[in-house]
C-alpha positions in Angstrom: -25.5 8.0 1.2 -28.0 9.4 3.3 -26.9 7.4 6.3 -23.5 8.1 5.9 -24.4 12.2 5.8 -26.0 11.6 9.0 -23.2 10.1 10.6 -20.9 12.8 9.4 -23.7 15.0 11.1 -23.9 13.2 14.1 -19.9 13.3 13.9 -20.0 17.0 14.2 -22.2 17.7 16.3 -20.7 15.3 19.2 -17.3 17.5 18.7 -19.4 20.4 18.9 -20.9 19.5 22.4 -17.5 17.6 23.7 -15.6 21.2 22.8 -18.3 23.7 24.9 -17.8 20.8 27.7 -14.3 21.1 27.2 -14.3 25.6 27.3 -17.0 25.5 30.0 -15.3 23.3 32.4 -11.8 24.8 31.6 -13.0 28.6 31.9 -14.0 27.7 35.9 -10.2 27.2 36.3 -9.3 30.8 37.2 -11.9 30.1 40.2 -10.6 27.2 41.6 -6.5 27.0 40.5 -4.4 30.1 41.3 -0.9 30.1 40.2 0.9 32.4 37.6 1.0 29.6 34.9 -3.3 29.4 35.4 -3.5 32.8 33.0 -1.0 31.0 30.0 -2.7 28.0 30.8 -6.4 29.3 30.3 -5.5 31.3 27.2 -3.9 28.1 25.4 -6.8 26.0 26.0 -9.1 28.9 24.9 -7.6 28.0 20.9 -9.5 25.0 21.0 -12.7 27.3 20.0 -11.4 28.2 16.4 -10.1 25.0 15.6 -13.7 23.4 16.7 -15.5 26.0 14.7 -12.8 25.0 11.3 -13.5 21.3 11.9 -17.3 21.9 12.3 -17.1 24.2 8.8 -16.0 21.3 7.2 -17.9 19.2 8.2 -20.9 20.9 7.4 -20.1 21.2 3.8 -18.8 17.0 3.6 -22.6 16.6 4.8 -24.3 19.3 2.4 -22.1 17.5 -0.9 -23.3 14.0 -0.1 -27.1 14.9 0.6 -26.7 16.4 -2.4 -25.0 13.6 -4.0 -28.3 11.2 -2.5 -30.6 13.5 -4.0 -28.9 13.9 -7.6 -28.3 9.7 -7.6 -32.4 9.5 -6.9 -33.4 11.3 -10.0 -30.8 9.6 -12.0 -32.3 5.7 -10.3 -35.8 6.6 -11.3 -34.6 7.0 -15.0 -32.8 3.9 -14.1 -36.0 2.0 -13.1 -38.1 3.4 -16.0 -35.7 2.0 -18.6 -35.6 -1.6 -16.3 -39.3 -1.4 -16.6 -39.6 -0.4 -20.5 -37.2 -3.5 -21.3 -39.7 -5.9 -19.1 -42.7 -4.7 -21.3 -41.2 -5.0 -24.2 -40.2 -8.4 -23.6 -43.4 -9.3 -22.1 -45.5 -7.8 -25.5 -42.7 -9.2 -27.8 -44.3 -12.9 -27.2 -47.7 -11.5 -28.3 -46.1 -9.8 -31.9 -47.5 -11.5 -34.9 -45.3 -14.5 -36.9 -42.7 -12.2 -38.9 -43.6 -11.6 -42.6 -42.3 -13.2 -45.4 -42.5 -9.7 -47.2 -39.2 -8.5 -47.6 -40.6 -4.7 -47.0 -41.9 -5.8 -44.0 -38.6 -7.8 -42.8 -37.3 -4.3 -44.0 -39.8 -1.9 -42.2 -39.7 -4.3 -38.6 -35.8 -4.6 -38.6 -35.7 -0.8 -38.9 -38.1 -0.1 -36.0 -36.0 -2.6 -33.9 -33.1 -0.6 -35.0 -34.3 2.8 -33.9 -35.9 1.2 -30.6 -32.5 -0.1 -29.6 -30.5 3.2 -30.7 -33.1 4.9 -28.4 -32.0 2.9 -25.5 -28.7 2.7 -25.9 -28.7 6.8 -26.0 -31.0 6.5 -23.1 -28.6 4.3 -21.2 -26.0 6.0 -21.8 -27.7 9.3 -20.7 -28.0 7.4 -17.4 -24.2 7.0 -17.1 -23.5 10.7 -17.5 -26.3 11.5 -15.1 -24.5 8.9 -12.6 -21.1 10.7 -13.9 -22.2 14.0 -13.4 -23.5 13.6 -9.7 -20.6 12.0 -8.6 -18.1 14.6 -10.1 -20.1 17.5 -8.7 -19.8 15.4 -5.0 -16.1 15.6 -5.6 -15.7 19.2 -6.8 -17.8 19.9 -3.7 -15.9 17.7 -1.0 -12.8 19.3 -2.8 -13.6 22.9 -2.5 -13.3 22.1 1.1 -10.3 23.5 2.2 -7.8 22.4 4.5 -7.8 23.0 8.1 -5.5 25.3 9.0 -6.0 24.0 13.1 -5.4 26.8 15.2 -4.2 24.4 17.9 -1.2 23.5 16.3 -0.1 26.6 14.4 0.5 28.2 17.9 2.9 25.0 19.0 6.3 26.2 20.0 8.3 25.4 16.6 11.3 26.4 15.0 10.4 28.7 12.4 13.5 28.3 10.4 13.4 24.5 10.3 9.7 24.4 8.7 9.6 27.2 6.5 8.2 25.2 3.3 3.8 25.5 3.9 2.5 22.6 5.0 -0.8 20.9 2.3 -1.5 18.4 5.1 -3.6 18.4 8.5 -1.4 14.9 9.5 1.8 17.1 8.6 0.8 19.8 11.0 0.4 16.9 13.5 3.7 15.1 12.8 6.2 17.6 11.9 5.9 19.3 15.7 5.9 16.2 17.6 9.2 14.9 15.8 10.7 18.9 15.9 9.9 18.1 19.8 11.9 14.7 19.4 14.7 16.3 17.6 15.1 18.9 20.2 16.2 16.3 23.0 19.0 13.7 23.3 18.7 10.2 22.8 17.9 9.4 26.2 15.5 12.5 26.1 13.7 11.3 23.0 13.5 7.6 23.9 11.9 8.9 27.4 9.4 11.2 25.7 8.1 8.6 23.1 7.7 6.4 26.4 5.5 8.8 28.0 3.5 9.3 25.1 3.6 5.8 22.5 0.7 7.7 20.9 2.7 10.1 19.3 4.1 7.2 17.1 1.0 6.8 15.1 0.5 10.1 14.4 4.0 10.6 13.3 3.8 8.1 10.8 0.8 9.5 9.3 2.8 12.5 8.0 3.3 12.7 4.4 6.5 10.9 3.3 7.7 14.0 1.3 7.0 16.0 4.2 8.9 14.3 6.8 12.2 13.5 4.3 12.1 17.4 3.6 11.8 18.1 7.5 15.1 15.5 8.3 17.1 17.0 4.9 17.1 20.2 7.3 17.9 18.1 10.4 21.3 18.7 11.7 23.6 15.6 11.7 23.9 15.6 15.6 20.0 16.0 16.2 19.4 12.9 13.2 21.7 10.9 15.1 20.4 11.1 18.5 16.8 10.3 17.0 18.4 7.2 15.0 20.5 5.8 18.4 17.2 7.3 20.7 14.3 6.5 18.9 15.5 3.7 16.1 11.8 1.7 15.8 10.2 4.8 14.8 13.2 6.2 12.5 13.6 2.7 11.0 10.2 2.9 9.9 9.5 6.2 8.7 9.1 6.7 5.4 11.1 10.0 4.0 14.0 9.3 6.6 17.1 8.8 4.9 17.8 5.1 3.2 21.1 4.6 5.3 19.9 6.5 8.2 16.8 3.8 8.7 19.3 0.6 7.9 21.2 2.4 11.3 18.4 2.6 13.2 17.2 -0.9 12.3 20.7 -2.2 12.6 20.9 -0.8 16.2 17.0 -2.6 16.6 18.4 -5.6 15.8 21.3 -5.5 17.8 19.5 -4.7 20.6 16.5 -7.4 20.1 19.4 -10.5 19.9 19.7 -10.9 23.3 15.7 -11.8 24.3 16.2 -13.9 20.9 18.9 -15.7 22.3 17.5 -15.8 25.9 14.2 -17.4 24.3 15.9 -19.7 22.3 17.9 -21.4 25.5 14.7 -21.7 27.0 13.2 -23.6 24.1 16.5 -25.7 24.4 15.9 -26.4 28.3 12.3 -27.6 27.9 14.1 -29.6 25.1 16.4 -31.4 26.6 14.6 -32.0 29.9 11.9 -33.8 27.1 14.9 -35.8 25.4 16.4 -39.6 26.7 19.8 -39.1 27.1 21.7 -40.4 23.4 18.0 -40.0 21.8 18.7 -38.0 18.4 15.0 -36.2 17.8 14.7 -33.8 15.3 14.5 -30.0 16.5 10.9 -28.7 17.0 10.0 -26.4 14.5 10.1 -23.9 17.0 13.6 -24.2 17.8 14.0 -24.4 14.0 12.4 -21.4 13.4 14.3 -19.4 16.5 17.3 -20.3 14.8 16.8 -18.8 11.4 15.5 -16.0 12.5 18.6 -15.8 14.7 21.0 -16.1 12.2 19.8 -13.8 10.0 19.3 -10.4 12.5 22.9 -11.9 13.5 23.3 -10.9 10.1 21.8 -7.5 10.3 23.5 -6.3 13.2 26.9 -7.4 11.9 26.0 -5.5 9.0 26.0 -8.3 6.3 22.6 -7.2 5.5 20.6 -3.9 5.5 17.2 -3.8 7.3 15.3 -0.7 5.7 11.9 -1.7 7.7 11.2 -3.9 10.0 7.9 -4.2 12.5 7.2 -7.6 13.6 3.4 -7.0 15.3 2.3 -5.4 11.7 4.5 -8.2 9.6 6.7 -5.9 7.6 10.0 -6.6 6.4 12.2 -4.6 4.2 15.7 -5.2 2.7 18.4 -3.5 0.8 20.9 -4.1 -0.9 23.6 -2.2 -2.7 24.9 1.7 -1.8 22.3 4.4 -2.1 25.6 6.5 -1.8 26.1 5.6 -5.5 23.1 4.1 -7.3 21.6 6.2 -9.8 18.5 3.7 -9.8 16.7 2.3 -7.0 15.0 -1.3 -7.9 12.1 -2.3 -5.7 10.9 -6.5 -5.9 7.9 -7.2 -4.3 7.1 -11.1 -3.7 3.8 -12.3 -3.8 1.9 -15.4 -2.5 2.9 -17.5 0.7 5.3 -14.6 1.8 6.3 -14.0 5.5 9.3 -13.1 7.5 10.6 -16.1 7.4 10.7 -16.0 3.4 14.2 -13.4 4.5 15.4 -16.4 6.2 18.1 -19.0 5.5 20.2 -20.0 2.6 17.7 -19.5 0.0 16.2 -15.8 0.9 13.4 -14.6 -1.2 15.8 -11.5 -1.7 18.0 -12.9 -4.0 16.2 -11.6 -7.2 16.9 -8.2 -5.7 20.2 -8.7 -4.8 21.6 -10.0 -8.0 20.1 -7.1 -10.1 22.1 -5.0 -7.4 25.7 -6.9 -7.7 25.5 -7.1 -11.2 25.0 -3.5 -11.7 28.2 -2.8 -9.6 26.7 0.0 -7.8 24.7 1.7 -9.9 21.9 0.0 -8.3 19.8 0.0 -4.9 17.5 -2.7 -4.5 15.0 -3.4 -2.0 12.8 -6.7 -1.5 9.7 -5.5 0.6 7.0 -6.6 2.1 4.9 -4.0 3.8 2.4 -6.3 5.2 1.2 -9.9 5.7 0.1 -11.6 2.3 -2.0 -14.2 0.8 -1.0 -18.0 2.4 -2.0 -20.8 0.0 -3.9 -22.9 3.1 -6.8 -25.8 2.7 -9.2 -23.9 4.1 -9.0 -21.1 1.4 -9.5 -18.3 4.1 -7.1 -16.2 3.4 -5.4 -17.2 0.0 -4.7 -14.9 -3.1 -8.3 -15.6 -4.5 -9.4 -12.6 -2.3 -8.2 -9.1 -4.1 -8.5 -7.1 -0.1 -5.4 -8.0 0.8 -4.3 -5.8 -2.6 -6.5 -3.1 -1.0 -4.8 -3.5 2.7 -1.1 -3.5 1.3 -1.4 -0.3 -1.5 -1.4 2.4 0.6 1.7 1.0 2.1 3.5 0.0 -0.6 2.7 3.7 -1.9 4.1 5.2 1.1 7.5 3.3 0.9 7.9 4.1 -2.8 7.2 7.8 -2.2 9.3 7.5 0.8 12.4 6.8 -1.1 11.3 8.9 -4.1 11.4 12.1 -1.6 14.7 10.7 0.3 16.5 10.7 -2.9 14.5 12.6 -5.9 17.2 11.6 -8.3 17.0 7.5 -8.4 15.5 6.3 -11.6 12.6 4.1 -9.9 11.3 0.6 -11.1 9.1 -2.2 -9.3 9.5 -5.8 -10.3 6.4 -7.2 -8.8 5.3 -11.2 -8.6 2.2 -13.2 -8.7 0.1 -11.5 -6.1 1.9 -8.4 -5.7 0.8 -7.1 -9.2 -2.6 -6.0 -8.1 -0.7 -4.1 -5.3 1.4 -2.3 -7.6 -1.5 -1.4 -9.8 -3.8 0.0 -6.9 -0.5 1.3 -5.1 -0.5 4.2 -8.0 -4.2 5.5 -6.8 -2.7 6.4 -3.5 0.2 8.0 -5.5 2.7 5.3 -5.9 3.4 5.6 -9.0 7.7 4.3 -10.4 9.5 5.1 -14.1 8.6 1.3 -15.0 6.6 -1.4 -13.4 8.0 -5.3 -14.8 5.0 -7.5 -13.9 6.5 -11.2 -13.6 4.0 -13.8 -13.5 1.6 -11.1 -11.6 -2.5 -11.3 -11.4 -3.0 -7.4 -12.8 -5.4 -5.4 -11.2 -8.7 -5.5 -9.6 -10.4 -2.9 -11.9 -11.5 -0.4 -13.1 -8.0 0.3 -13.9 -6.2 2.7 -15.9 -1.9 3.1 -15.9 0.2 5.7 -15.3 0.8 7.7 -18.4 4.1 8.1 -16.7 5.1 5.0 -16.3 6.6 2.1 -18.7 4.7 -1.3 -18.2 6.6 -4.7 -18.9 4.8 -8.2 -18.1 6.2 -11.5 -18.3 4.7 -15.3 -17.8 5.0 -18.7 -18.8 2.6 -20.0 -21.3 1.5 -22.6 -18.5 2.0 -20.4 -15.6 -0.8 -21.1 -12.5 -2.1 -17.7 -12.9 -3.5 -18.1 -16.0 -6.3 -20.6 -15.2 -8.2 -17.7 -13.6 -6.2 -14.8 -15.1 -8.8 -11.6 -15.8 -12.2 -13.3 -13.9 -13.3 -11.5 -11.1 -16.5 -11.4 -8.9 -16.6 -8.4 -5.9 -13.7 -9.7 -3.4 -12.9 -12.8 -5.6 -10.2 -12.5 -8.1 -8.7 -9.7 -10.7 -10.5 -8.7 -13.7 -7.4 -7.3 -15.6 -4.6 -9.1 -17.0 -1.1 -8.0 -16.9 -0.6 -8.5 -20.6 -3.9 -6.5 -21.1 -2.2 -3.4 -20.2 -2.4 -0.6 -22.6 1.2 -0.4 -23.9 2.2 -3.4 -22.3 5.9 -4.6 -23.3 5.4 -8.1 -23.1 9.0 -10.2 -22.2 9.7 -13.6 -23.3 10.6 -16.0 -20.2 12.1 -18.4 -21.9 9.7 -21.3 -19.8 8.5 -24.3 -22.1 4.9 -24.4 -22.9 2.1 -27.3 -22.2 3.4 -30.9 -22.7 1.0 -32.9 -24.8 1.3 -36.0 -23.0 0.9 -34.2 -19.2 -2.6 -33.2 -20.8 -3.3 -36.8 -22.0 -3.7 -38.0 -18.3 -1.1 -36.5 -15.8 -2.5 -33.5 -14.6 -1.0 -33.3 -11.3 1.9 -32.8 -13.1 1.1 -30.0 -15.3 0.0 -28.1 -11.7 3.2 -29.2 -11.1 4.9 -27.8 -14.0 2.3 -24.6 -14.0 3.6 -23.8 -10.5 7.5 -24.4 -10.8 7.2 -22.1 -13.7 5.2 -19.5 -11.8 7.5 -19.5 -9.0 10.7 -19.3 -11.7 10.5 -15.7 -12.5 11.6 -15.0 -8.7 14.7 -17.3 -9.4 18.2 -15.4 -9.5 19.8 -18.6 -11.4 20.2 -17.9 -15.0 19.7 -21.7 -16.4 16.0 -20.7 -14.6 15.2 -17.1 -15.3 17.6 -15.8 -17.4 15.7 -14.2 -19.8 13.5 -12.1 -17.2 16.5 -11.5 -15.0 18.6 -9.9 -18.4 15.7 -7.7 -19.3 15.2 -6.2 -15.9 19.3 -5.3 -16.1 19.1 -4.5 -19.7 16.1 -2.0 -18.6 17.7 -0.7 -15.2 21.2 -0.8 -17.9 19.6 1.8 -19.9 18.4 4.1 -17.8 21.6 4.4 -15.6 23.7 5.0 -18.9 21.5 7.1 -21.5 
């Protein structure tokens, strides 16, 4: 903790020193530059003073509450060490104690001094938890009485008062919401050409809160959100708080538009083929080639408009689909997959999006769905590098997945909101709703459960569902630091738990075939992603009956 205060320390005073660079060397420009913008010029650069001093103010006080923090959590370790060292000596005199008597008084009188000695401790112990308690809730009353900073710089930006008339609670909205104003004030061509000259603004954009940004383009007029969508469609398609069919334009356009290097890439991998290939010879395609042409036919797909691409960044990994009319669904239904899922998952004749799409058709349009994947997941590999054994990749993909539900939350406030999540993608749900994304009802289908410590939504329903031989539950609730998930789905307090239907352990697989009950275990794991009914049908009726109810009551 100490070290970390003097890093924030060192931190500040760095910006301090950069900033009275900065104002020295810029208040020598009257001497040197002469020019009737050199006055304008001077005076804007002269706001960079008060926003130093607001950053430094802050600062200061982060530093204060953790040294403070350091000192309170060094009183409460020497009780800690005290109580370590009492236990040692008692165990270390406890060998010398003479043989227990035979007197029952004396059984009595010994069993009641051990009584009193342990009620002792365990009042001292838990002493030591409040004092641990204590010192980290007055560090977060402290770091939270820090306020906001209101950074002169971009108050006095050039911006359209009547556009961003609600306050902004964010520093990163105060950053975004200018830059895309300045987008929004150009035409396509003009906003394509200013995001050129300055990629950075991209990152900062997307930093802005999601209900910020869908409450900035609600005000956007139509002309001015379709020059950004036909302009600027890799940032629109994946902002989060744009508009659901505005961002399946955008990425519709994207894809479009990224066909023709596809198709130019894929002739050369043919050329290189064929120059390989004897005449008459029938080899297989490379997996390459096989690969270039799935993912062919399916942005083929997208820019016909036979399916809707709500996100899509292929250097991150991110791939999000929709399906159904947000123009009528009164419930938006988001599935997220879990282990061994990429971009090619989307692909072919047997997409992982079909969960997501039957639960749309069959609630004739009363349903959106989306089948997302924010990020790259666990991959089941023999080295065991980077499989779902290691909870960070839960910890990587929250605070996206909590930025796409709140991003369709603030597009449209009014859909009933429920997350089917499978296998791995439980613990993302569950630490999704620290960073704030939090749905009506979370369906857990054969998921892992959380990291811990954990504790639900008290506004959100909770359903779990798993075979009795499903995979998971050969390691279901163990956990050690990066290894594993301590809580179960079914664990949850107020937990509905849904029958799947799935047979149980077959005695004779257990008599000597095990390979085939990992067989069975997985089959039956990967079941509850299945959109065939003779398969899933119980799981895939529940979620309808739930998604059923809510529309209708």
């Amino acid at each position: 903790m100490r070290r970390l205060a003097a890093s924030v320390d060192t931190a500040s005073s760095a910006m301090r020193l950069s900033t009275d660079h900065a104002l020295f060397t810029w208040g020598l420009l009257p001497g040197v530059y002469h020019a009737p913008e050199a006055t304008p010029l001077q005076q804007t650069m002269r706001l960079l003073g008060p926003a130093a001093s607001e950053i430094d103010t802050g600062l200061r006080a982060a530093r204060a509450a953790i040294e403070t923090l350091a000192d309170d959590l060094e009183v409460v370790n020497r009780r800690r060490d005290a109580l370590v060292e009492g236990v040692r000596q008692h165990a270390a005199t406890a060998v010398l104690d003479l043989p227990e008597s035979i007197d029952p008084f004396g059984r009595r009188l010994r069993d009641a001094a051990d009584a009193q000695r342990e009620a002792s401790f365990r009042r001292d112990c838990a002493a030591l938890v409040e004092g641990w308690d204590a010192a980290a809730s007055a560090c977060v009353t402290a770091l939270r009485a820090i306020p906001d900073v209101p950074w002169a710089l971009v108050r006095d930006f050039p911006i359209d008062a009547a556009v961003l008339t609600a306050p902004s609670v964010s520093i990163l909205d105060e950053a975004a919401l200018p830059l895309l104003q300045r987008l929004a004030g150009e035409d396509a061509g003009g906003a394509a050409r200013l995001l050129r000259e300055n990629p950075r603004w991209v990152a900062i954009i997307r930093r802005g809160r999601p209900e910020a940004v869908a409450e900035w383009w609600s005000r956007l007029p139509s002309e001015a959100a379709s020059a950004l969508v036909s302009g600027v469609p890799a940032l629109i398609g994946n902002l989060d708080g744009v508009g659901l069919s505005d961002r399946v334009a955008a990425n519709r356009a994207r894809a479009a538009a990224y066909l023709s290097g596809l198709r130019a890439k894929r002739d050369r991998a043919l050329g290189i083929r064929g120059s390989i290939d004897t005449p008459g010879s029938r080899a297989k395609p490379s997996a390459g080639l096989v690969g270039l042409n799935r993912e062919l036919a399916y942005l083929e797909a997208v820019a016909a408009g036979h399916k809707q691409l709500y996100a899509w960044d292929p250097r991150h990994g991110s791939l999000i689909e929709m399906a159904g009319d947000p123009s009528t669904a009164k419930s938006a239904l988001f599935v997220v997959p879990g282990t061994n899922t990429t971009t090619d998952s989307f692909y072919g004749e047997n997409p992982v999006t079909r969960f997501a799409n039957w639960q749309a058709v069959q609630a004739s349009g009363a349903v959106v769905s989306f089948t997302v994947m924010t990020g790259p997941m666990p991959q089941l590999s023999p080295l065991m590098l980077d499989g779902p054994q290691l909870n960070t990749f839960a910890t990587k993909r929250a605070p996206e997945y909590s930025a796409f539900i709140r991003g369709v939350s603030a597009s449209r406030p009014d859909l009933w909101t429920m997350s089917y999540e499978h296998s791995y993608a439980g613990a993302i749900g569950s630490a999704a709703e620290s960073y704030g994304g939090t749905v009506d009802a979370r369906f857990m289908a054969a998921a892992v459960g959380a990291v811990g410590p954990y504790v639900p939504s008290p506004d959100t329903a909770y359903y779990a569902a798993q075979g009795p031989d499903d995979i998971n539950r050969y390691y279901a609730g163990q956990r050690v630091g990066y290894l594993g998930f301590g809580i179960t789905p079914e664990s949850f307090p107020g937990v509905e738990v849904v029958d799947t239907g799935l047979p149980g352990f077959d005695p004779w697989k257990l008599a000597g075939a095990s390979p085939l009950i990992v067989k069975d275990s997985i089959e039956h794991h990967n079941a509850l992603m299945s959109d065939d009914e003779k398969v899933n049908g119980p799981v895939l009726k529940a979620v309808r009956r739930i998604l059923a109810k809510e529309i209708y009551e």
